[in-house]
C-alpha positions in Angstrom: 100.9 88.6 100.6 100.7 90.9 103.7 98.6 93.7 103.3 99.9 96.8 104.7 98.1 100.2 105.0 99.9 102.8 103.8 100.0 106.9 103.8 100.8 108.5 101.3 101.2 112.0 99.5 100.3 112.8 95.9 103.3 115.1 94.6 102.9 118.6 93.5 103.0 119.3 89.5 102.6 116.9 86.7 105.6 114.8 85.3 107.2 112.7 82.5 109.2 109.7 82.0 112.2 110.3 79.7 113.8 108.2 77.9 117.3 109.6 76.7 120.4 106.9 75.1 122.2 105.3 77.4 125.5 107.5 76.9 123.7 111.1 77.1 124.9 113.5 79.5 122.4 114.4 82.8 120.5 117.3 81.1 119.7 120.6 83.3 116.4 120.3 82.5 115.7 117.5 84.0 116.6 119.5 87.8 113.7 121.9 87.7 111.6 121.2 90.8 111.6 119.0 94.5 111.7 115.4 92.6 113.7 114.0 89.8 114.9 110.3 89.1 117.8 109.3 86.9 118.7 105.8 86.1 121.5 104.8 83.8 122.0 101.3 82.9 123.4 99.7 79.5 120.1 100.5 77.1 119.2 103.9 78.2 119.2 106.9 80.9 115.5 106.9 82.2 114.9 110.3 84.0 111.3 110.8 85.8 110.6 114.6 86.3 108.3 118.1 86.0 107.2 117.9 82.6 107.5 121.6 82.4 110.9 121.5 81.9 111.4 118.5 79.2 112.0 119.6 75.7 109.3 118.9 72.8 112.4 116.8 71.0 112.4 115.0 73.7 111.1 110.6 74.3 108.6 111.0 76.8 105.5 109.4 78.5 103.3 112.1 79.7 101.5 113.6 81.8 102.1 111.5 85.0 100.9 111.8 88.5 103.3 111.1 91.6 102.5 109.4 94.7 105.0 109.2 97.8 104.5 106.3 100.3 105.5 107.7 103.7 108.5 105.7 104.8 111.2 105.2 105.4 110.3 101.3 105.2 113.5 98.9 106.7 115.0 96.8 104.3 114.1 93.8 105.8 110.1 94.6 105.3 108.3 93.0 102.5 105.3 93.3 100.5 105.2 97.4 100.9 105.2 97.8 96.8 102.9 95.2 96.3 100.4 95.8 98.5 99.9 99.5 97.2 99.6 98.6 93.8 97.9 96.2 93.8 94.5 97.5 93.9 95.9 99.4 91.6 96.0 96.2 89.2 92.7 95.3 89.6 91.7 98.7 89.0 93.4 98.4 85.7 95.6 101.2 86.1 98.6 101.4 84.6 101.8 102.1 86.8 105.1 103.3 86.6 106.8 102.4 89.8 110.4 103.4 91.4 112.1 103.1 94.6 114.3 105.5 97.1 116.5 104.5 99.9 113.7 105.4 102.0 110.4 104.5 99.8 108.6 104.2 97.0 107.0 106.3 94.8 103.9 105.4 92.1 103.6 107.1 89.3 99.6 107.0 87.5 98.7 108.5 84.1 96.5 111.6 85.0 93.8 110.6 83.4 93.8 107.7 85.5 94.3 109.7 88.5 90.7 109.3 90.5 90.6 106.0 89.8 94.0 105.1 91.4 92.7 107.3 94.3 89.3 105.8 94.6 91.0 102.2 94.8 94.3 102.9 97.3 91.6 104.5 99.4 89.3 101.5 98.9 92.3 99.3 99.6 92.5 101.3 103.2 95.6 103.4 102.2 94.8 106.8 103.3 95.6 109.9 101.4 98.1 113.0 103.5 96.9 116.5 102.8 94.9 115.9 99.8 
């Protein structure tokens, strides 16, 4: 595996991962903020955002920190994912990945938060106005 060093940004506020059926309609409050992520396939619509908007009746993971590789990464590279999280494996912290046309973004539990940081930095990734 190549081993790239990366930038990267943590994103402002805290988030969750929603999990809503499959045939629900995009809710509103799923829009409050700079990032949200919406995924429909046949099992369920998946929506990462600020979990200050997301209803108490609502599946979610939470909280969650957000991390923004600084792309845009061609197509054609490889190994960009892998070699940010992986430290983050041996670290033993849990992930919850998802990709852009133009990067990635990592999302950590917050309580796992310094220890993600202390092993991308570790790894040689280096951390953008933080």
């Amino acid at each position: 595996m190549q081993n790239h060093q990366l930038k990267f940004r943590r994103l402002d506020g805290r988030f969750a991962v929603c999990r809503l059926p499959a045939d629900a309609k995009f809710p509103e409050w799923a829009l409050v903020g700079a990032f949200t992520s919406v995924t429909r396939s046949a099992d369920e619509l998946s929506i990462v955002c600020l979990e200050s908007g997301v209803p108490p009746d609502v599946q979610a993971e939470r909280p969650w920190v957000g991390f923004k590789l600084e792309g845009p990464f061609p197509f054609s590279q490889t190994g960009i994912l892998a070699s940010f999280i992986s430290p983050l494996a041996e670290s033993a912290v849990p992930i919850f990945a998802l990709s852009t046309y133009d990067t990635d973004y990592v999302f950590v539990k917050e309580g796992y938060a310094g220890v993600a940081l202390s092993a991308l930095q570790a790894a040689g990734h280096q951390l953008l106005g933080g």
